[in-house]
C-alpha positions, 0 to 999 in steps of 0.5 A: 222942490228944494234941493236935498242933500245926502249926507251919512258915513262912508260906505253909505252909498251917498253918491250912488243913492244920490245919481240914482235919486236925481235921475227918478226926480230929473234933477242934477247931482253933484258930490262935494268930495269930487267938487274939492277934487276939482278946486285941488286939481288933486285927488283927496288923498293927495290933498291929505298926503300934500296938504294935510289933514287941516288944509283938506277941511278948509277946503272942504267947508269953503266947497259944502257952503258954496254947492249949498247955495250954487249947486241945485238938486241932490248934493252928497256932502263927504261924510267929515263935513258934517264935523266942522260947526260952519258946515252944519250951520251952512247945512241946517240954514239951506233950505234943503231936505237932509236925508242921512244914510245909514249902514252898518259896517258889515255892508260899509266894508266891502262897498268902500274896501277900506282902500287909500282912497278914503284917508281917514280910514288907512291906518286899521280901518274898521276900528277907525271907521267904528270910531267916526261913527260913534262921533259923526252918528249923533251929528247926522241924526241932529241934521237930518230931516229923514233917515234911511237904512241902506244895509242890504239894499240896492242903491235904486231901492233907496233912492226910490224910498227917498222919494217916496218919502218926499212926495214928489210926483215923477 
């Protein structure tokens, strides 16, 4: 089985759909915002409020390259990563199934709160989060080899369609 990599705006439920699809198919998870978070030694709002913006997407494509490769099972990538052409090369030439999440912001808001932990989204956050997606939803659709609603579903009920989807057996 190759691995499968979530990808898909914030708010989606990567990281949780992504836990609770590695768990149904017994293989591992990892996050790459917490894999960034580890090579920093920092939070991501820190690398942004420190580092800035730039220094955060360098870190960011030299993190989703390596996991492509390294990192074996379910792998949820940040919802920018998307953006950067390396990444998306890096994306489309692993191997790797690629599902897209998609939510609406009416479920996205209250999931992520629109709180500082999401740099992208502190200055008026449903506007700016309306905004990436109108850029980003193009992207996610071109990358992804299955696409799943996760608006008003509980993030086992995803990952269990997911794997309905793949045919694995259990």
């Amino acid at each position: 089985m190759s691995k499968v990599v979530l990808i898909g705006p914030p708010g989606s439920g990567k990281s949780t759909v992504g836990r609770a699809l590695s768990k149904l198919m017994e293989i591992s998870f990892s996050d790459t915002d917490a894999l960034i978070e580890a090579e920093a030694g920092k939070k991501i709002s820190e690398i942004f409020v420190d580092d800035g913006e730039a220094h955060f997407r360098e870190l960011e494509v030299a993190v989703v390259t390596k996991a492509l490769v390294d990192e074996p099972g379910v792998l949820a990538l940040g919802g920018g990563s998307v953006m950067s052409e390396p990444s998306r090369q890096a994306i489309s030439q692993s191997g790797a199934t690629v599902v897209y999440l998609e939510v609406g912001i009416a479920q996205a808001a209250p999931r992520i709160g629109f709180n500082t932990e999401r740099p992208m989204l502190l200055v008026n956050p449903r506007q700016k989060w309306l905004s990436l997606m109108q850029e980003r939803a193009p992207i996610y659709t071109e990358l992804a080899d299955l696409t799943f609603s996760t608006d008003s579903k509980k993030p086992q009920q995803v990952a269990e369609e997911i794997l309905a989807a793949l045919k694995v057996d259990r």
